[in-house]
N, C-alpha and C positions, 0 to 999 in steps of 0.2 A: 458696465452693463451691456454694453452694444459688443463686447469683446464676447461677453457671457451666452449672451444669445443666435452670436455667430455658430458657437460652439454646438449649441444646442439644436439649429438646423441643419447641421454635418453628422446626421444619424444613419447606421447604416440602412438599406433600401428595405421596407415592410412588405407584408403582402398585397398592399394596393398598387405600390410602385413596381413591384415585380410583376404582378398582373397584367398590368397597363405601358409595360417595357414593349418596344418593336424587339421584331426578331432580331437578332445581331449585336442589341443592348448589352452597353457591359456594367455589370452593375457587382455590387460588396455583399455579400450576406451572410451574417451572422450567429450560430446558435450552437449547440451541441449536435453531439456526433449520436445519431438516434438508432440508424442501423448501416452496417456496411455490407456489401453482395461484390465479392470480388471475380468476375465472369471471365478473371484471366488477359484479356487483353486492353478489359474496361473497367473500372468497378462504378457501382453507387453509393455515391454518400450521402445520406439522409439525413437532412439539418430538424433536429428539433428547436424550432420558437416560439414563443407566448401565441402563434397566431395558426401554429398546424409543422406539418413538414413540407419542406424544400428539399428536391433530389437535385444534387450536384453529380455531373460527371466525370471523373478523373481517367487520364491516359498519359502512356508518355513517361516522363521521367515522374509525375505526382505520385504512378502507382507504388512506389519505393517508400513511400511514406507510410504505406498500407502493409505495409511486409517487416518481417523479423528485422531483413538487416536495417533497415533505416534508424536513427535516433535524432529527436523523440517521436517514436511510432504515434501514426494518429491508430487508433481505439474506438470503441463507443463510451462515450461518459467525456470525451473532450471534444470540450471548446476552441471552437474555431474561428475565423472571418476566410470566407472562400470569393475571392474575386473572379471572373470569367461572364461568357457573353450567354444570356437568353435566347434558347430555341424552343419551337415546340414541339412536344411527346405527350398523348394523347397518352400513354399508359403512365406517365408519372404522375403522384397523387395530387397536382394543380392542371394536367393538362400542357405544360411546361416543366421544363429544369436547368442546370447553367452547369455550362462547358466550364471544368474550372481549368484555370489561367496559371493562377498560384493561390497560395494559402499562407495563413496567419497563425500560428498555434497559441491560444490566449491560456488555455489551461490544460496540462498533461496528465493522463490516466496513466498508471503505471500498470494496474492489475486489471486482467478482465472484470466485469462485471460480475456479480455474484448472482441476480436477476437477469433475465432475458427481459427487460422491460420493451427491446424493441417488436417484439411477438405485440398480433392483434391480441391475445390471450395468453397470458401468463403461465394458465396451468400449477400453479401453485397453491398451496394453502393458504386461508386468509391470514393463521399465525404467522406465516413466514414471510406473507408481505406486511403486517404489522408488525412483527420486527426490524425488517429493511424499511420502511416506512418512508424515508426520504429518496429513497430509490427505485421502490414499488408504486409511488404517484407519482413519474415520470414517464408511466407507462401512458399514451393518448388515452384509455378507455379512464383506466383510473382517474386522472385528471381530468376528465369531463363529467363524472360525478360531482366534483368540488364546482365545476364553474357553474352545473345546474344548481347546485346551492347557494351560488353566488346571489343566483337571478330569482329564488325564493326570498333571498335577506335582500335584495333590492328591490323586488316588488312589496315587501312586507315598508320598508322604507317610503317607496315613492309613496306607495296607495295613503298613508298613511297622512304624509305630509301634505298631500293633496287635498288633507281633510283635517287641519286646523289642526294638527298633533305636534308638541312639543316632543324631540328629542331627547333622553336625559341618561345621566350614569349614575348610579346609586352605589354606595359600598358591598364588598363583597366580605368583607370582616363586621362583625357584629356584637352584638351581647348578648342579642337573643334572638331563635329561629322563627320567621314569619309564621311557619308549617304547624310547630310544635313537634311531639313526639320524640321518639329515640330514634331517627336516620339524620342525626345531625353529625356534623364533623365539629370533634369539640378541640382545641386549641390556646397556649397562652400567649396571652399578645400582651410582653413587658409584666407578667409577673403576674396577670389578671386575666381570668376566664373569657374565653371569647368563640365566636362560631363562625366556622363558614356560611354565609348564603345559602339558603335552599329557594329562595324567591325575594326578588325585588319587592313585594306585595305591599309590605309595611311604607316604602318610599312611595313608591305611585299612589297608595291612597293620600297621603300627604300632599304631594305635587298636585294629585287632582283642586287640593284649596289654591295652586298659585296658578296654573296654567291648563286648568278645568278638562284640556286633553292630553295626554303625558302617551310616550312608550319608550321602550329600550329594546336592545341586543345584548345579550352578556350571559356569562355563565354562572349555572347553578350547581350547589353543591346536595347530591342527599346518601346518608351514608348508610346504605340500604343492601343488606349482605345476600345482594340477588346474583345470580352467574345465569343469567337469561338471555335469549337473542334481541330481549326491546327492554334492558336496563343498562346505563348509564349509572356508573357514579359522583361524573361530571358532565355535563350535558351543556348546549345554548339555549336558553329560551328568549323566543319573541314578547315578548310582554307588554301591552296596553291597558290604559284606564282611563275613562271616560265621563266625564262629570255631565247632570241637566239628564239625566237620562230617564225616560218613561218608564224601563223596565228591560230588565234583562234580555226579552228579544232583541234590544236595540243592540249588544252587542252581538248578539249572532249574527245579524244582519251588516254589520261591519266588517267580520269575520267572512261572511259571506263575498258580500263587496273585495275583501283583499286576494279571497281565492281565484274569483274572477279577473280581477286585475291581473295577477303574478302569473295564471296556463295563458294568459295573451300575450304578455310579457314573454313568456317562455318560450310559446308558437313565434314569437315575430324576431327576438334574439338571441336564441340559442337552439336555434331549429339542429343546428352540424350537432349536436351535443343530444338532444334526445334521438338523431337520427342513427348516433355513433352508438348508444347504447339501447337502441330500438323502444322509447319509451312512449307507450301512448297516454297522454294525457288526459287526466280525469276530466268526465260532465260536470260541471258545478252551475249548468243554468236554473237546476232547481234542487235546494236543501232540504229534504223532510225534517219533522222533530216528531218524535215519538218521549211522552212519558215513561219516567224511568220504570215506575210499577208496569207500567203497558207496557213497555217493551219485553222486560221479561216475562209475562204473561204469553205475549204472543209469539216468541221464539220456544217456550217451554211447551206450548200447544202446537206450534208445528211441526218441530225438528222433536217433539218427543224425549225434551228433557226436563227432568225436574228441576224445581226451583232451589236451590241446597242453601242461599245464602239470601235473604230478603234485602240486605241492608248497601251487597257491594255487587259488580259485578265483574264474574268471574272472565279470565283469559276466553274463556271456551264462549263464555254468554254472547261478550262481546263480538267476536268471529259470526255467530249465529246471528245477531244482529245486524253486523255489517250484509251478511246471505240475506237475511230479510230485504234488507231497504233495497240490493241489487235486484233482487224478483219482484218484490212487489211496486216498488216504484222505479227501478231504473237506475235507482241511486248509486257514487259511490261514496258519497259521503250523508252522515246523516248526526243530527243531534241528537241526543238521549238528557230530558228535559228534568229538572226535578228530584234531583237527589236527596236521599235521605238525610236529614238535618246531623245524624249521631254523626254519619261518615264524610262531611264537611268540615275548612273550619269553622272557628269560633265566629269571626268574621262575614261569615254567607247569611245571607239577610232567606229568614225561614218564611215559608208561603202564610200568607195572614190566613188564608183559606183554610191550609191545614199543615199546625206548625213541625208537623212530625218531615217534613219536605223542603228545600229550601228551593230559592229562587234562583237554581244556578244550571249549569249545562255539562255535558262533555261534546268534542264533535270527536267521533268515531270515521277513517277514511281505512276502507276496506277490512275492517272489522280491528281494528287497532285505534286504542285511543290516544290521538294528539295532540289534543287540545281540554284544557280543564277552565272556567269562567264561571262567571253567573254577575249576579249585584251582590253589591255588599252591605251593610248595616251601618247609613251614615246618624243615626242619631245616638249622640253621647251616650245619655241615659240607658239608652236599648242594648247598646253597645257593653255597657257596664252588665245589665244584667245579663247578658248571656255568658259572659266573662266569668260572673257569679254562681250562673245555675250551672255552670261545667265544673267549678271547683276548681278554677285557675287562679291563679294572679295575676297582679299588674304590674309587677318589681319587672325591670327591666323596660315597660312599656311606657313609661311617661310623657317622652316625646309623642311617640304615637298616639296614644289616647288625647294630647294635648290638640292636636289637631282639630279631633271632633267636638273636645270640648268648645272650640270658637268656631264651629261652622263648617260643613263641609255638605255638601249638594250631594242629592242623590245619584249613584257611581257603583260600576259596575267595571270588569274588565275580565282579562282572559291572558292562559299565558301558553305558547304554543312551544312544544319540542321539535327546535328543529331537525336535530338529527333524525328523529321518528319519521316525521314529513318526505322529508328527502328519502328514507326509506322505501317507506312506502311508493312513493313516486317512482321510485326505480325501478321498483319490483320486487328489491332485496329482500332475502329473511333471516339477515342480522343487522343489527343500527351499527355495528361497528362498520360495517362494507361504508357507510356513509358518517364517518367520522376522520378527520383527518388523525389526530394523535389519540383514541382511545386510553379512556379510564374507568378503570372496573376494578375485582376485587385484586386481579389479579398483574395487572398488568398498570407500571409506572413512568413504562420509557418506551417507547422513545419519546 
């Protein structure tokens, strides 16, 4: 063990070590070859690492290495270890860069690069970096979209833990779709009918009887034959459930709580990463909620469109809604309260007040919706009749129903997209810009 961890303190120098080197330092750093600028008497070689880039200097017999005749040519796309001493240059991108000494060649590029990944800007089409896809998120911009999403799915984590929430994985193969309907991916697993996932729902209500707060991370499946800039036919969802609950504000207000946690999180560490992609981050010191009837009410009366659909709301509604809450409150996010009972599931517990509504939400950030929740219907019997009055079955649900049949507290959750979010966030106006491997109707690879 003491041999093991000898080893493991013989790492080459990070960015804090190089930072904090005297002039003259000679120190080992390690990364790929990001971009070269050969000036004829000098070049630059620019280390990409997990931490940013390092400009190395090469003269002397190194530059040989940078040219036809040498073998094996250094390139961009290889891996290096560049030994030499620390000086500083106010124009290299830390303020410093290292005189290299000699070099390691840890892995050989034979062919150019087919991407300009070392450009601030690709200039490319987004299909042709989603086909290079492992080549085109080694560009610095690209890859700091993924790390901003990082710090969304870790503050979705911390916030969460912070607040008595069990962790958990649920299956992604099934027998039957939480959703309902026909966007399911159907499948045989061993000779017997089975589905993908379109939502954890079924487990978290369940887990709510053992560990009263539940969430997960993981992917959903819905097999929905849309070719739109905010569809997914595989997607993450953030997903929560929450037992002892008053009422479905209680999870908006959790929701609430997580957004404010994760733009502080994101302000305090990952500042280089929205600064790289000039991102200003949303107000969420105060959430409106507007009813689902009132809101389309009040966007049909200002912006002067008709109502065409009573029961859903349309791409366009929503956009108009989001305009709303920005002029009239400030908002960029806002709930839309109380949807119609038809266009829910079975599961969404309907307003006693008035059963044609149920007791659930969407949260809408800059007129796209990301988020879908509400309460759910923990009593059995209730549970069975609405199961009833819809003309469903219970074949496939037994497990599930057996739940409420022994008890299960009143609970509520919410399941967030995060590739949408992180869209949004960005600015983007396709969710694939904020997907690393995209799946849609058309596209299976990379």
């Amino acid at each position: 063990m003491e041999y093991v961890m000898e080893l493991l303190d013989k790492t080459e120098a990070d960015l804090e070590t190089f930072m904090a080197a005297r002039q003259g330092t000679v120190l080992t750093l390690a990364g790929a070859v990001h971009r070269i600028r050969d000036m004829g008497e000098m070049a630059f070689v620019i280390l990409r690492t997990r931490e940013g880039l390092f400009q190395t200097v090469w003269e002397g017999d190194l530059l040989l290495s940078l040219r036809e005749a040498a073998v094996p040519r250094v390139r961009e796309g290889c891996c290096l270890t560049v030994r030499g001493s620390v000086r500083t240059e106010l124009r290299a991108p830390l303020g410093r860069e290292l005189r290299a000494e000699e070099f390691s060649m840890l892995t050989e590029v034979k062919d150019p690069l087919p991407l300009s990944i070392g450009k601030w800007k690709m200039n490319t089409s987004l299909e042709a970096r989603l086909d290079r896809r492992a080549l085109s998120l080694r560009n610095l911009r690209e890859r700091a979209r993924f790390r901003i999403q990082e710090g969304i799915v870790r503050g979705f984590r911390d916030y969460l833990y912070g607040r008595g929430f069990t962790e958990i994985h649920t299956p992604k193969i099934g027998a039957k779709g939480a959703e309902g309907g026909a966007n399911i991916f159907k499948l045989s697993y061993f000779h017997h009918p089975a589905v993908l996932a379109q939502s954890p729902q079924f487990y978290k209500q369940m887990m709510v009887g053992v560990f009263d707060r539940v969430f997960e991370t993981g992917p959903v499946f819905r097999a929905e034959k849309h070719n739109t800039r905010r569809h997914l036919n595989e997607y993450t969802s953030l997903d929560f459930e929450m037992g002892y609950i008053s009422g479905f504000l209680d999870i908006c207000r959790m929701e609430t709580g997580f957004l404010r946690y994760t733009m502080e999180l994101l302000k305090k560490e990952y500042a280089k990463e929205l600064e790289m992609l000039n991102v200003q981050l949303p107000r969420t010191d105060r959430i409106p909620a507007l009813r689902f009837d009132e809101a389309k009410r009040l966007v049909s009366e200002k912006y002067s469109r008709p109502i065409r659909n009573p029961f859903d709301l349309e791409p366009e509604e929503e956009e108009l809604i989001g305009k709303y809450a920005a002029e009239e409150y400030g908002a960029d996010f806002v709930f839309v309260t109380h949807y119609p009972s038809k266009k829910r599931p079975f599961y969404a517990m309907d307003d006693p007040e008035d059963p044609r509504y149920t007791l659930s939400f969407d949260l809408l950030y800059h007129g796209l919706e990301i988020t879908t929740g509400g309460q759910r219907i923990h009593s059995y019997e209730k549970l069975l009749e609405k199961i009833e009055r819809r003309g469903m079955t219970t074949e496939g649900m037994e497990q599930y129903l057996e739940a409420f049949r022994y008890g299960l507290p009143p609970h509520g959750g919410l399941g967030i997209g995060l590739e949408r979010l992180t869209m949004q966030l960005l600015g983007e106006d396709n969710v694939r810009e904020a997907t690393l491997f995209p799946r849609d109707m058309n596209r299976l690879e990379p």
